[in-house]
MOPAC internal coordinates of N, CA, C and O (Angstrom, degrees):
PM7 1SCF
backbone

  N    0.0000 0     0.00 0     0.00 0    0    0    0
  C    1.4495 1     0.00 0     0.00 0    1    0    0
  C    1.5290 1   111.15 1     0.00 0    2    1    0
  O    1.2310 1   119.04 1   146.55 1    3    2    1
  N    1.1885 1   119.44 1   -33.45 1    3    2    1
  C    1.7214 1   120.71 1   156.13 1    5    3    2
  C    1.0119 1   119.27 1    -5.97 1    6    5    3
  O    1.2310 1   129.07 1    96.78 1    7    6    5
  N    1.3157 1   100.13 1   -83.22 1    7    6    5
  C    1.6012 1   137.11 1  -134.82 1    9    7    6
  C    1.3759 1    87.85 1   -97.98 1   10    9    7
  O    1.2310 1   108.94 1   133.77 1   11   10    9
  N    1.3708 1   138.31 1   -46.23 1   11   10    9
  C    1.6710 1   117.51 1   168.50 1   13   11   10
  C    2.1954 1   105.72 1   -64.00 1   14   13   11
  O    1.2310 1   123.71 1   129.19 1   15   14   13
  N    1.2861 1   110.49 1   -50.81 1   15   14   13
  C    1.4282 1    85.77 1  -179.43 1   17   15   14
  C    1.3780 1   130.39 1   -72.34 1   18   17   15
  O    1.2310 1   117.40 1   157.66 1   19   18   17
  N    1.4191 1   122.56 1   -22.34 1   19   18   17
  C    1.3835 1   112.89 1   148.99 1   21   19   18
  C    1.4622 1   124.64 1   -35.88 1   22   21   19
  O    1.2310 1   126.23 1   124.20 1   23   22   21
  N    1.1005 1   105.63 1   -55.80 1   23   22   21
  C    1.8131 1   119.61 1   162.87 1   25   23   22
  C    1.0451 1   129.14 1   -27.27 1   26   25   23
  O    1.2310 1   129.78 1   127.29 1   27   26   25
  N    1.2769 1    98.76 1   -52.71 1   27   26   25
  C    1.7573 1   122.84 1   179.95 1   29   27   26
  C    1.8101 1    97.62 1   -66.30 1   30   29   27
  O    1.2310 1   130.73 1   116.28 1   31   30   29
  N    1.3080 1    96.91 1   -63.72 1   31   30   29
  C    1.6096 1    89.03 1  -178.69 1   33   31   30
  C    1.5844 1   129.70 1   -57.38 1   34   33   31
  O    1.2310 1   125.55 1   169.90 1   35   34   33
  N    1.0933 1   106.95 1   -10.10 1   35   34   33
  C    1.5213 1   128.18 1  -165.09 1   37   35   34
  C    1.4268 1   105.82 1    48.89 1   38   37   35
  O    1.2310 1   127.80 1   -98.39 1   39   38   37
  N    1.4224 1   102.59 1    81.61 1   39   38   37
  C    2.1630 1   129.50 1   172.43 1   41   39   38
  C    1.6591 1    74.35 1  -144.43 1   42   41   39
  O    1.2310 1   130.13 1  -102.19 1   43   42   41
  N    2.1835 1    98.07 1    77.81 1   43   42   41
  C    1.4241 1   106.59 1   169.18 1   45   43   42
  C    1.5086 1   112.78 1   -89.64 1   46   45   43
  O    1.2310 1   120.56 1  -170.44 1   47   46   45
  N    1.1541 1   116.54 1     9.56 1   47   46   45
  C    1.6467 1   134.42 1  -177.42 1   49   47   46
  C    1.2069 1   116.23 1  -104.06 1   50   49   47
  O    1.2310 1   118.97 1   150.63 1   51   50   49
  N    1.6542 1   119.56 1   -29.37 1   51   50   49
  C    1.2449 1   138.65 1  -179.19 1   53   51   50
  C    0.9731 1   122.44 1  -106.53 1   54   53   51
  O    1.2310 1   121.12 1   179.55 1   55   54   53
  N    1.8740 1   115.46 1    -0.45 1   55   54   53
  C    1.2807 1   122.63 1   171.17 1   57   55   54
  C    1.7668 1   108.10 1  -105.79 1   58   57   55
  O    1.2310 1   130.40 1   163.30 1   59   58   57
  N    1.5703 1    97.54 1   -16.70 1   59   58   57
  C    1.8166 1    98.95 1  -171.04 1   61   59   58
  C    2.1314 1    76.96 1   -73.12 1   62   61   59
  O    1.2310 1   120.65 1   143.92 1   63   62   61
  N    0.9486 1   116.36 1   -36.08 1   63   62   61
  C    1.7146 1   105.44 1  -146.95 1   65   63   62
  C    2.0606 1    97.26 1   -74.22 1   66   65   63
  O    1.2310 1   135.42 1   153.32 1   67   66   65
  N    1.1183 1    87.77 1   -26.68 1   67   66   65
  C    1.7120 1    96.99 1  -174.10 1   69   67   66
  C    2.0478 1    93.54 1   -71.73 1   70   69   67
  O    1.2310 1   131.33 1   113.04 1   71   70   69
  N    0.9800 1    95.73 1   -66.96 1   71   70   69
  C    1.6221 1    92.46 1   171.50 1   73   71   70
  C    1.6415 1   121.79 1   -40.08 1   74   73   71
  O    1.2310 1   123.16 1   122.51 1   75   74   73
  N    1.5018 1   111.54 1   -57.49 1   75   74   73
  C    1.3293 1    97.38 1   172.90 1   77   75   74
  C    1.5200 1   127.98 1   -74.20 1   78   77   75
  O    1.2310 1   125.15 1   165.65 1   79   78   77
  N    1.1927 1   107.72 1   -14.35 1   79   78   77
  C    1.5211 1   123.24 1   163.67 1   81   79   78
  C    1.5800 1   111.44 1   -47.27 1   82   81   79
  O    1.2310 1   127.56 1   116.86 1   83   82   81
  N    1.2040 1   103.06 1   -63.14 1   83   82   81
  C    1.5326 1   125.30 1  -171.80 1   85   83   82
  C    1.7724 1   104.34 1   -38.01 1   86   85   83
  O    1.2310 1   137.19 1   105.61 1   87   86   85
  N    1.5030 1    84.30 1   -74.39 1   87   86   85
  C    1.9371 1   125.43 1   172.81 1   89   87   86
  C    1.8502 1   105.73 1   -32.33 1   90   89   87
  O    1.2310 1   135.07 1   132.53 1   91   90   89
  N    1.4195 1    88.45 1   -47.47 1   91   90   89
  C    1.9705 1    86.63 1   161.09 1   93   91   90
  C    1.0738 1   164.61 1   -98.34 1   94   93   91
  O    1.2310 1   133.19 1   167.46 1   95   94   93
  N    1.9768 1    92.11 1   -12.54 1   95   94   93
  C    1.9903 1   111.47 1   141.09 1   97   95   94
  C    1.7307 1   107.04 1   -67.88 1   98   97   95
  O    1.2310 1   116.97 1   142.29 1   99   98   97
  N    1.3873 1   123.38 1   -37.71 1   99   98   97
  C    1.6688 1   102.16 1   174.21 1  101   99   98
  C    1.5243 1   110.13 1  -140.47 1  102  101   99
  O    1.2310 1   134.00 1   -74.87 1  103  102  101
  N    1.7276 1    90.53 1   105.13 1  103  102  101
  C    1.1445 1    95.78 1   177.71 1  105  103  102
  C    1.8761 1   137.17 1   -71.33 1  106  105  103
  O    1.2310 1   138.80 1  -156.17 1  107  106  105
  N    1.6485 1    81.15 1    23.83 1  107  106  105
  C    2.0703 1    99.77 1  -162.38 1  109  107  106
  C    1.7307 1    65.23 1  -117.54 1  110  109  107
  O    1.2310 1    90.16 1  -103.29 1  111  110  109
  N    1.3577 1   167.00 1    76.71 1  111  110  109
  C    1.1622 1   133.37 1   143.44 1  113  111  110
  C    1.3146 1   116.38 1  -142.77 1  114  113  111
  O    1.2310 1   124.71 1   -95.57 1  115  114  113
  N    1.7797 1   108.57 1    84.43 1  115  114  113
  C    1.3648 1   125.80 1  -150.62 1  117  115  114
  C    1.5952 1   117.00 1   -50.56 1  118  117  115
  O    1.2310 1   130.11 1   150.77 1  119  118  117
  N    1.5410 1    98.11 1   -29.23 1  119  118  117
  C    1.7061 1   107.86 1  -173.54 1  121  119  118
  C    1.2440 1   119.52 1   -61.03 1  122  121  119
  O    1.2310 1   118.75 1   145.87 1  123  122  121
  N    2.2022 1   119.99 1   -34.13 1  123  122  121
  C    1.0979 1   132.21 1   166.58 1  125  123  122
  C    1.5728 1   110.92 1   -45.11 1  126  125  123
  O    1.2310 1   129.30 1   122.32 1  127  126  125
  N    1.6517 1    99.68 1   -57.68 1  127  126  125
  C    1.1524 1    99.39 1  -176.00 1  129  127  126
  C    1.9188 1   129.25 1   -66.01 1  130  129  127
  O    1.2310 1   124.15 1   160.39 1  131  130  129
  N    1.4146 1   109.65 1   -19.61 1  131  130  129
  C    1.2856 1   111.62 1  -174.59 1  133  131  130
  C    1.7795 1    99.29 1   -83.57 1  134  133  131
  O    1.2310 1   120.60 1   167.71 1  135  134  133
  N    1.3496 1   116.45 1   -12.29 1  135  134  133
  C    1.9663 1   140.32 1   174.18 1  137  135  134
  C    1.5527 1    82.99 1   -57.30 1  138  137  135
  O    1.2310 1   123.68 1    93.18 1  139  138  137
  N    1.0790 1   110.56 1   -86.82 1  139  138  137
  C    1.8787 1   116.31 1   170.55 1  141  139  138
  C    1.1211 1   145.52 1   -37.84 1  142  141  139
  O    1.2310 1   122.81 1   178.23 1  143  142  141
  N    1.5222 1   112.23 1    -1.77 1  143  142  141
  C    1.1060 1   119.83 1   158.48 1  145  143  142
  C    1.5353 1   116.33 1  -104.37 1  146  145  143
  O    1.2310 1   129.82 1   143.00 1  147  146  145
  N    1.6863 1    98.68 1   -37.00 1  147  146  145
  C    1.3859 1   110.99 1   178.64 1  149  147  146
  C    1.9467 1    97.77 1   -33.72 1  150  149  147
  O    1.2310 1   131.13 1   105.51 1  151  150  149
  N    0.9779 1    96.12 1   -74.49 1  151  150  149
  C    1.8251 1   115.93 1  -158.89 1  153  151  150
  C    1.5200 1    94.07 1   -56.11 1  154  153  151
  O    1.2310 1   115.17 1   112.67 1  155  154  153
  N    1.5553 1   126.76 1   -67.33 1  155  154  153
  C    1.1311 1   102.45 1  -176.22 1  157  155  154
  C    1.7612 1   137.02 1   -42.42 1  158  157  155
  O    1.2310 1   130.35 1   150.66 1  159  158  157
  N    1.8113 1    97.64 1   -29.34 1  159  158  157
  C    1.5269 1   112.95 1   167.78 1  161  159  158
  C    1.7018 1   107.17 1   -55.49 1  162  161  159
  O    1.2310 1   114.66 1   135.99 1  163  162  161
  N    1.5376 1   127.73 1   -44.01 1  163  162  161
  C    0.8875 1   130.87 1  -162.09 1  165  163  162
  C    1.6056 1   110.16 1   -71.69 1  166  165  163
  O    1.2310 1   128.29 1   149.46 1  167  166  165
  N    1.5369 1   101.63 1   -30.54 1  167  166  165
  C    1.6150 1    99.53 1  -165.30 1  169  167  166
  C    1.8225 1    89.88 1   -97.21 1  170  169  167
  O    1.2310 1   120.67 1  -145.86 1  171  170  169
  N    0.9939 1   116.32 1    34.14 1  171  170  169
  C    1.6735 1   106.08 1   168.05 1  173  171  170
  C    1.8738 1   103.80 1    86.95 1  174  173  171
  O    1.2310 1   110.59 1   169.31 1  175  174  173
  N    1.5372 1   135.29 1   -10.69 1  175  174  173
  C    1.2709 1   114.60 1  -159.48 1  177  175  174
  C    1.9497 1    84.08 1  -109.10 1  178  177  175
  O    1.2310 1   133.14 1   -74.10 1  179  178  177
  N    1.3276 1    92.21 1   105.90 1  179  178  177
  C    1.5364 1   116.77 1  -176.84 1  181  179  178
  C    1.3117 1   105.76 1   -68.52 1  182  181  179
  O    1.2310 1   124.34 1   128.41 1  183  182  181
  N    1.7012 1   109.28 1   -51.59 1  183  182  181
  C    1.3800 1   123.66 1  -163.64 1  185  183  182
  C    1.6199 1   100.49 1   -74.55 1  186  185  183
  O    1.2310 1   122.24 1   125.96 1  187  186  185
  N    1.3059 1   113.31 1   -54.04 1  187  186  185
  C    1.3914 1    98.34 1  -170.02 1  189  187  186
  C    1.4478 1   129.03 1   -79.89 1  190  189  187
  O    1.2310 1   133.78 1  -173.39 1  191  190  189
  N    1.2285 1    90.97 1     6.61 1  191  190  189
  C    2.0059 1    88.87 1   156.69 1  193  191  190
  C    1.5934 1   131.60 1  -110.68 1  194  193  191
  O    1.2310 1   139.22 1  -165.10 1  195  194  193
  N    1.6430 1    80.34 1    14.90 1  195  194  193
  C    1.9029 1    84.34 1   146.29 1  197  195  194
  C    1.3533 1   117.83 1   -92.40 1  198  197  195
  O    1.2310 1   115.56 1   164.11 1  199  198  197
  N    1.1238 1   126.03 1   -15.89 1  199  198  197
  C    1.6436 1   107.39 1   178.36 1  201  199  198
  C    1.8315 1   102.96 1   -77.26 1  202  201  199
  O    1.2310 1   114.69 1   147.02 1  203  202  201
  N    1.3208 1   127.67 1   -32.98 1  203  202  201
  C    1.1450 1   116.93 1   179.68 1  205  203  202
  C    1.8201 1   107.14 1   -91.16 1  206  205  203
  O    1.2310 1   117.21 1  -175.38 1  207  206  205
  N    0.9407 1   122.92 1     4.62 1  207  206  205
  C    1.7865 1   102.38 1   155.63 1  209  207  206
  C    1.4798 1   105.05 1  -100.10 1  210  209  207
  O    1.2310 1   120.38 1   165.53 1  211  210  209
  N    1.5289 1   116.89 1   -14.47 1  211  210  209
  C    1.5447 1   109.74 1   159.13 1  213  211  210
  C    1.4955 1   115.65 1   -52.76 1  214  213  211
  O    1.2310 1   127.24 1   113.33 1  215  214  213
  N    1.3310 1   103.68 1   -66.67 1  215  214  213
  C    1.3886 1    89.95 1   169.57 1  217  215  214
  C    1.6213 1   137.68 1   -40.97 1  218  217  215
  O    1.2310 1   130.18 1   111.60 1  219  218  217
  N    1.0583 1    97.98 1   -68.40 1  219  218  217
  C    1.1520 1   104.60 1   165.61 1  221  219  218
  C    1.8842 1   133.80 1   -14.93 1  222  221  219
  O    1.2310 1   135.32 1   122.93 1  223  222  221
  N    1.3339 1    87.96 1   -57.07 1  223  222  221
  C    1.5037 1   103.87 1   179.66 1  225  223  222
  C    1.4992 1   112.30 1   -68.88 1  226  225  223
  O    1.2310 1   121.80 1   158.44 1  227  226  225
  N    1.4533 1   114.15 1   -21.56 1  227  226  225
  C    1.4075 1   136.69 1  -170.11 1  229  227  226
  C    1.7695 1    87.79 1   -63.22 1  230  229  227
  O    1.2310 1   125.34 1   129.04 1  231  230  229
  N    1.1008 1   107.35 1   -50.96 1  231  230  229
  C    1.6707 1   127.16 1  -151.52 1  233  231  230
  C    1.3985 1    99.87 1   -78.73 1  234  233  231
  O    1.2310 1   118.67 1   144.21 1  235  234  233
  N    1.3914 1   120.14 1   -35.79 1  235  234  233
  C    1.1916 1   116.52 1  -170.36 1  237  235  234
  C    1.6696 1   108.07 1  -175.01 1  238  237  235
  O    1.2310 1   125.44 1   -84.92 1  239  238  237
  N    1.6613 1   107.15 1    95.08 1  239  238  237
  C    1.9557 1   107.55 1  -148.01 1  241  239  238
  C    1.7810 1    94.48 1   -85.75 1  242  241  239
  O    1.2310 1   123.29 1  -171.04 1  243  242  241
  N    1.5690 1   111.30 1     8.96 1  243  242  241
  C    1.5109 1    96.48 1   177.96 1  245  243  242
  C    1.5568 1   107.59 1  -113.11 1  246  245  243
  O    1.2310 1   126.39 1  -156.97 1  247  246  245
  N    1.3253 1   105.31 1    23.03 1  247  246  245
  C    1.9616 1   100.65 1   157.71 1  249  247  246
  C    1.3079 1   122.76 1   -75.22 1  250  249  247
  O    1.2310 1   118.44 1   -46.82 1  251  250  249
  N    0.8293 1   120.58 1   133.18 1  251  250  249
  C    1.4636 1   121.12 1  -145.83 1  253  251  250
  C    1.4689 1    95.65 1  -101.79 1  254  253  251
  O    1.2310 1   115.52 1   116.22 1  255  254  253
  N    1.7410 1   126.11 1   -63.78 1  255  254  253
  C    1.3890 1   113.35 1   156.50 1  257  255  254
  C    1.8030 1   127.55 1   -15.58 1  258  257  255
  O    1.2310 1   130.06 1   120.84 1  259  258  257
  N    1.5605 1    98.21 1   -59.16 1  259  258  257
  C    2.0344 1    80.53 1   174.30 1  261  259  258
  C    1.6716 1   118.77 1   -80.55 1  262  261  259
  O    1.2310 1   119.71 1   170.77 1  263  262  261
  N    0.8890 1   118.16 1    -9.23 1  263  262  261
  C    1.6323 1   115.64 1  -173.17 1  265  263  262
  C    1.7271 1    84.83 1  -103.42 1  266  265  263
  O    1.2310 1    95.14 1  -149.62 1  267  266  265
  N    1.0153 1   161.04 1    30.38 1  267  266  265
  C    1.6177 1   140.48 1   157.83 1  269  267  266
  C    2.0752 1    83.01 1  -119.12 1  270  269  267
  O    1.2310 1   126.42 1   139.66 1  271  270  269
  N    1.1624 1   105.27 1   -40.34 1  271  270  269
  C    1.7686 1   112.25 1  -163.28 1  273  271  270
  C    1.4603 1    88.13 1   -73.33 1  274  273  271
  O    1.2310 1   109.52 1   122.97 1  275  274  273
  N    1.3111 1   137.26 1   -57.03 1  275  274  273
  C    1.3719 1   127.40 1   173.31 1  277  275  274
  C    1.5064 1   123.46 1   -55.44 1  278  277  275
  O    1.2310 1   118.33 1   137.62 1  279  278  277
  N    1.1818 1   120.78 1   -42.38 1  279  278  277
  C    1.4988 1   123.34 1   173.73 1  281  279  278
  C    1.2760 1    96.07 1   -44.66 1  282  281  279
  O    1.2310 1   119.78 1   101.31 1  283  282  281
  N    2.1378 1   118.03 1   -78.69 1  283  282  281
  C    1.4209 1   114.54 1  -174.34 1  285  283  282
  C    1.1500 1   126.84 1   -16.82 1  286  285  283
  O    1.2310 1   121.49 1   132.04 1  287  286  285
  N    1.9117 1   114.76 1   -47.96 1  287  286  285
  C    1.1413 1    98.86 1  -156.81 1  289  287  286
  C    1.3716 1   115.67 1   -84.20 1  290  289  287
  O    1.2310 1   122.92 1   154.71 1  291  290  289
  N    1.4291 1   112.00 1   -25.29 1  291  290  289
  C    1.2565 1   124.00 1  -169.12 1  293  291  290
  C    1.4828 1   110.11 1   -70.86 1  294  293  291
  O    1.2310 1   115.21 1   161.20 1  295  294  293
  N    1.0188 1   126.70 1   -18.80 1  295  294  293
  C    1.4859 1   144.41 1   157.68 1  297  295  294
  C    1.8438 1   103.51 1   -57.83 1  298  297  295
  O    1.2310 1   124.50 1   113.73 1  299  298  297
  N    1.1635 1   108.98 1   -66.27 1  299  298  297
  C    1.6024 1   101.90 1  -176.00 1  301  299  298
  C    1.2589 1   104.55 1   -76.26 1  302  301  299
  O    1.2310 1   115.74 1  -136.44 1  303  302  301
  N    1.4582 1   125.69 1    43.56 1  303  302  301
  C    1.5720 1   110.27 1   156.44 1  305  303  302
  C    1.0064 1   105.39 1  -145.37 1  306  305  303
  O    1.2310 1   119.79 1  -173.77 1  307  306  305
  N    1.8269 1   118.00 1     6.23 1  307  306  305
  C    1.4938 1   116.02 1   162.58 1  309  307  306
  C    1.4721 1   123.30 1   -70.98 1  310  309  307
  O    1.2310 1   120.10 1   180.00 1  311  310  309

């Protein structure tokens, strides 16, 4: 809940750090990680939030946020 209301406030620096924070007490906790892609999508780094909804999906392939957010992207780089 952080890391989306930081979001909300736009503390988009203080919400990537709450996310990766999260992402590194549990490294099984795909949602942190799809938090980390969210934002990186937001700040322009397209590419690097496919390796973390990769993960992600690794962790758990029926989140639906990284497998529709990963499809997208992989679509806008065909």
């Amino acid at each position: 809940m952080l890391t989306e209301w930081l979001d909300l406030i736009g503390e988009k620096r203080e919400a990537a750090a709450a996310a990766e924070k999260r992402a590194a007490l549990d490294p099984e906790a795909p949602v942190a990680l799809g938090w980390i892609a969210n934002l990186k999508i937001k700040a322009g780094e397209k590419r690097e939030a496919v390796g973390f909804l990769q993960r992600a999906l690794r962790i758990d392939p029926s989140y639906q946020y990284a497998s529709l957010t990963l499809l997208s992207l992989l679509c806008e780089f065909e």
